[in-house]
C-alpha positions as CSV (number, residue, x, y, z in Angstrom):
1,X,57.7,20.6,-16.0
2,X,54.9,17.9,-16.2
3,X,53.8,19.7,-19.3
4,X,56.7,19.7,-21.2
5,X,57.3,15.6,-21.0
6,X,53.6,15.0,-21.2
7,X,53.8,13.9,-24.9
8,X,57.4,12.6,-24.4
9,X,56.5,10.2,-21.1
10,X,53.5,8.9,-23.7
11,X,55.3,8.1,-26.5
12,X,57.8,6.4,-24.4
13,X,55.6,4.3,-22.1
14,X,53.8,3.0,-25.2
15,X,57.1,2.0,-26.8
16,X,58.2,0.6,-23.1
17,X,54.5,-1.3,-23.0
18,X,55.0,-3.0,-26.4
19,X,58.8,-3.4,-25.8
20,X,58.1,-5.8,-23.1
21,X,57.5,-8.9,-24.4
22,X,58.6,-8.3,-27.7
23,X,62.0,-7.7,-26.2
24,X,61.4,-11.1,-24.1
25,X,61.4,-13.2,-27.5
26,X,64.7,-11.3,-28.5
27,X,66.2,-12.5,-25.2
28,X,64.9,-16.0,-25.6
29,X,66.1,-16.5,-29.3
30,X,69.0,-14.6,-28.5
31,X,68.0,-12.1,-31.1
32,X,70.0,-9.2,-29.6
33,X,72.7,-8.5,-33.0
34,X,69.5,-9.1,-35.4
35,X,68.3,-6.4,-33.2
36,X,71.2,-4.0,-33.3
37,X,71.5,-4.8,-37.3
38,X,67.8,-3.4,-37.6
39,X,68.5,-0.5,-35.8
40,X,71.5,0.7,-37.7
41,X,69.4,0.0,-40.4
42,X,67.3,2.3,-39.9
43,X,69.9,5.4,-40.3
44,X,69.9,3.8,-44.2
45,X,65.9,4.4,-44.1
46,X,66.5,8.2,-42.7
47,X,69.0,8.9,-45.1
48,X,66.9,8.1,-48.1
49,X,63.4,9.5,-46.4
50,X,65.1,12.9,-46.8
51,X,66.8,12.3,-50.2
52,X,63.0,11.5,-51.6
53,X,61.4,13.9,-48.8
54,X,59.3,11.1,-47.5
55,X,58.1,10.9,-43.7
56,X,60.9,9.7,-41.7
57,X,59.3,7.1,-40.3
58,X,57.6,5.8,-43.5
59,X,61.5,5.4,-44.9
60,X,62.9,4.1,-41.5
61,X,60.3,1.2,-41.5
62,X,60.5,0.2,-45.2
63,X,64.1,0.1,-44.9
64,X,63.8,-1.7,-41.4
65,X,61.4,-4.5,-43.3
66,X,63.2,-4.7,-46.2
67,X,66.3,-5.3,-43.7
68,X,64.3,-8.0,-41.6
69,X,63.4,-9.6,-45.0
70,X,66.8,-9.7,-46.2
71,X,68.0,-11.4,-42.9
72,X,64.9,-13.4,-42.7
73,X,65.8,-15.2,-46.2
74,X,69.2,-15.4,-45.5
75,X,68.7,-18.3,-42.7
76,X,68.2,-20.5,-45.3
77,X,69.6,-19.3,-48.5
78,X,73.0,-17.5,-47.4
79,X,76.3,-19.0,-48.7
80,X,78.2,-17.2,-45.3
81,X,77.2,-17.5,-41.8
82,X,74.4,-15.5,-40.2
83,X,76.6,-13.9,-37.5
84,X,79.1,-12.9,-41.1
85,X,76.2,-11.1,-42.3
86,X,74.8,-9.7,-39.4
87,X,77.9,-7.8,-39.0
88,X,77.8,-7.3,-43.4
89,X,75.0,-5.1,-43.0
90,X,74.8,-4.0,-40.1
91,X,77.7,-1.3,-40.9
92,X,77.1,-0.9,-44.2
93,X,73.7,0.1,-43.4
94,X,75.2,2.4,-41.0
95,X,77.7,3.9,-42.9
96,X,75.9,4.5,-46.3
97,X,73.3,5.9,-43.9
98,X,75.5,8.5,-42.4
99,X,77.3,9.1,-45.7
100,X,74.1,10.0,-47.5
101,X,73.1,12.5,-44.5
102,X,76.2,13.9,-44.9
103,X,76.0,14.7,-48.6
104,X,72.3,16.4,-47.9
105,X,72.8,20.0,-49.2
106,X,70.5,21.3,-45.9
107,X,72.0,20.6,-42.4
108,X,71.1,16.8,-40.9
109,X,71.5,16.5,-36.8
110,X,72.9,13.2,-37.0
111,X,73.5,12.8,-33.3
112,X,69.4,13.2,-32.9
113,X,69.4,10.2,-35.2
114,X,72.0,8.5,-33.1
115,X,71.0,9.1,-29.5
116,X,67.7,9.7,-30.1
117,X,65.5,13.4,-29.5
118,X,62.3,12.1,-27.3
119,X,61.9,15.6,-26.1
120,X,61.2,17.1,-29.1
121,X,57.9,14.5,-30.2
122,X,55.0,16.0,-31.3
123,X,51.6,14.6,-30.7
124,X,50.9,13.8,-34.4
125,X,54.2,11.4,-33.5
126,X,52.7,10.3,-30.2
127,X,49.8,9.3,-32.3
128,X,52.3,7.2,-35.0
129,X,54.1,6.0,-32.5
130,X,51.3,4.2,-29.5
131,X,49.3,3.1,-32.9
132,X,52.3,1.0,-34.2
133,X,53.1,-0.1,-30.8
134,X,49.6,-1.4,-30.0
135,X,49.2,-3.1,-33.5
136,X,52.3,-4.8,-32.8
137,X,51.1,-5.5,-29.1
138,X,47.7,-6.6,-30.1
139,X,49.7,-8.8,-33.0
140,X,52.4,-10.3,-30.3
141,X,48.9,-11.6,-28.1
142,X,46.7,-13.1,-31.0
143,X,49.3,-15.0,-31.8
144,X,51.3,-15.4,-27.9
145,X,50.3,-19.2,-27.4
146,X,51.8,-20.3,-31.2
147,X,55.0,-18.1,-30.5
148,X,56.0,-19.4,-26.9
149,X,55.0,-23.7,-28.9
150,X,57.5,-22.1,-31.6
151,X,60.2,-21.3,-28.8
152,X,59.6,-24.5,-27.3
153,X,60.2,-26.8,-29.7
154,X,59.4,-26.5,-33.4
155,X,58.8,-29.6,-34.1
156,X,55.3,-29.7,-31.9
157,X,54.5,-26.1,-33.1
158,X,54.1,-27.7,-36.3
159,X,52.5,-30.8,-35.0
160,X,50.1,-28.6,-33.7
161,X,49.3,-26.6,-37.0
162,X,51.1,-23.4,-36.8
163,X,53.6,-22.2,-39.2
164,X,57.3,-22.4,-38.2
165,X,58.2,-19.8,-40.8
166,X,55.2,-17.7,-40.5
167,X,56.2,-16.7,-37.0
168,X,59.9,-16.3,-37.1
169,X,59.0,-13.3,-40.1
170,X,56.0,-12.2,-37.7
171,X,58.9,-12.0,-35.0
172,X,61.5,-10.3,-37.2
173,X,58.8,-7.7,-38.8
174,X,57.0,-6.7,-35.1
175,X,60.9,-5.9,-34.4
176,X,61.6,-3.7,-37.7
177,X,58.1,-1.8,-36.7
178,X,59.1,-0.9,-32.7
179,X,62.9,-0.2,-33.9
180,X,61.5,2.0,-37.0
181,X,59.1,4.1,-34.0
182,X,61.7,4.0,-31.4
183,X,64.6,6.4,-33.4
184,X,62.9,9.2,-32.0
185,X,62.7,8.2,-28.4
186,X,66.2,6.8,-27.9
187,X,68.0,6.6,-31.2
188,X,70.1,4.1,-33.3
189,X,72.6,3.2,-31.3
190,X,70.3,2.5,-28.2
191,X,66.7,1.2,-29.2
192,X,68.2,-2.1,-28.9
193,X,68.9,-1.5,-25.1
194,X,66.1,-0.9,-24.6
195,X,64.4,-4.3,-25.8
196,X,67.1,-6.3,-23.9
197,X,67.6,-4.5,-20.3
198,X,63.9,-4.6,-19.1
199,X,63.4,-7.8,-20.6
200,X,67.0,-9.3,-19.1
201,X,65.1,-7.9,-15.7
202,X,62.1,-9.5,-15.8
203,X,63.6,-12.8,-16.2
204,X,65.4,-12.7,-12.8
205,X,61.6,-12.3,-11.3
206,X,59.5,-14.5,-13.3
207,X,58.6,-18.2,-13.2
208,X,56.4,-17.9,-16.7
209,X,56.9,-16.6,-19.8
210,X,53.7,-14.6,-19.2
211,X,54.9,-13.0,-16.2
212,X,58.3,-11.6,-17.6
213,X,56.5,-10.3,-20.6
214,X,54.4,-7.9,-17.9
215,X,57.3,-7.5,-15.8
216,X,59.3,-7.0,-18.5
217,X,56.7,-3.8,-19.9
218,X,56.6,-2.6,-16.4
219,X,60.8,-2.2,-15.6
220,X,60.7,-0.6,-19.1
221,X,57.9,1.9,-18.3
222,X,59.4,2.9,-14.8
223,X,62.9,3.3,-16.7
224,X,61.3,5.8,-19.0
225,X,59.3,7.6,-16.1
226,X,62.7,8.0,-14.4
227,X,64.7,8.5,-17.4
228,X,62.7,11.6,-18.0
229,X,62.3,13.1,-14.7
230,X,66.3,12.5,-14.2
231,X,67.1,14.2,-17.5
232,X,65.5,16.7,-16.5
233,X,66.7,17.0,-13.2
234,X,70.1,16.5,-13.9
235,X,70.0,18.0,-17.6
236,X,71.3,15.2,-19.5
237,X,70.6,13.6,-22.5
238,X,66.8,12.1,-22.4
239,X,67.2,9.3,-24.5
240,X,70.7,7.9,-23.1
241,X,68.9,8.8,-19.1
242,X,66.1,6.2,-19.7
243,X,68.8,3.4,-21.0
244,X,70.4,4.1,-18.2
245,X,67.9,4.1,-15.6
246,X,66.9,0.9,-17.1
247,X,70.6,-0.5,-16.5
248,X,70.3,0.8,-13.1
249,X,67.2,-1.1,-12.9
250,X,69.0,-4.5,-14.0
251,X,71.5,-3.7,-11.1
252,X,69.4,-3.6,-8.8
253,X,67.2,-6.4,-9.3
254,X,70.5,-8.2,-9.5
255,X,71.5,-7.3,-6.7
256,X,68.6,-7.9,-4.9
257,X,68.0,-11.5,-6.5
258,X,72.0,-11.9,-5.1
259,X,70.7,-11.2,-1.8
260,X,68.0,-13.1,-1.5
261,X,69.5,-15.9,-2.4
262,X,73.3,-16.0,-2.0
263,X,73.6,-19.6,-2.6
264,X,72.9,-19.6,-6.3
């Protein structure tokens, strides 16, 4: 059994790894629809990877950019408000995405697309996928102490020489790269999941932003350990298993945080 989730459990504890604190800044700007808009985004970027037979993931992540871009821009040149458009393209992404895979002349799985087909990664994908994710980890520390002045208060980030701007795209791209790497492991409709859950976790047991950026890679790397083993156990659906182990995991650090203090 080990051998047949070996190059699954890789790809999904180096998404988990980089996930971690990435998914902290999402909780702390409150990021969570930018996320989900990215992600059903990224059906658009499968849709037209097959239509011009480029690599799936090369048309998921231009599309994903090109999405974060858009939305990027729009905080300061929109004429609606940003939750208005959020919602704009968010479905419209989603449905011209599903409408163009459903005018392919070959067969398209859309549910694999959807939910996500982790089991099924090769290690040429592996490869893709734990490069991206430590570029984007390596990225998220060179620039960690700018970020966390930037979440603080912008007005001393800038005092301090770093570019306001600059970082919220840095933010917005690093998200449009894990989402574009992570239709594979748990799909379109859950890749967002699974930046918020571990990272919603973590922040019940840490006093730093530091420490719920580790804490927050570690919950997400035991959710995928357990989401595998379970879907195999149980013979459910991989992706959906590790979102939901990793909602189990929220319950029960909530739980326990209830109990050990029952006066907050």
């Amino acid at each position: 059994m080990i051998e047949l989730i070996l190059m699954p459990m890789l790809a999904g504890i180096g998404l988990a790894i980089a996930s971690g604190p990435l998914g902290a800044f999402v909780v702390w700007r409150r990021m969570a629809y930018f996320g989900d808009t990215l992600a059903h985004s990224a059906l658009l970027g499968v849709g037209l990877s097959l239509a011009f037979e480029l690599h799936t993931s090369l048309g998921i992540a231009i599309v994903c950019c090109f999405s974060a871009l858009i939305l990027s821009a729009s905080e300061k040149f929109s004429m609606i408000s940003t939750d208005s458009l959020l919602g704009i393209l968010s479905h419209s992404t989603l449905a011209l995405g599903i409408v163009i895979l459903g005018l392919m002349s070959t067969r398209v799985d859309i549910s694999s697309y959807l939910f996500g087909d982790i089991l099924t990664v090769t290690l040429f994908e592996v490869t893709i996928i734990t490069s991206i994710c430590l570029a984007c980890l390596c990225l998220i520390l060179f620039f960690w102490r700018a970020l966390i002045t930037m979440l603080v208060d912008q007005e001393l980030a800038q005092v301090e020489g770093c570019h306001v701007g600059k970082l919220k795209l840095l933010i917005v791209l690093l998200l449009a790269m894990i989402i574009s790497v992570s239709i594979k492991i748990v799909g379109v409709l859950l890749i967002t999941a699974l930046l918020i859950i571990p990272a919603a976790s973590a922040r019940k047991l840490s006093s730093s932003p530091e420490a719920m950026a580790i804490t927050a890679s570690f919950v997400g790397v035991l959710s995928v350990i357990t989401g595998l083993f379970g879907s195999m156990f149980f013979d459910s659906p991989a992706g959906p298993s590790i979102v939901l182990s990793s909602a189990l995991f929220f319950i029960l650090i909530t739980l326990f945080n209830n109990l050990k203090s029952p006066e907050k």
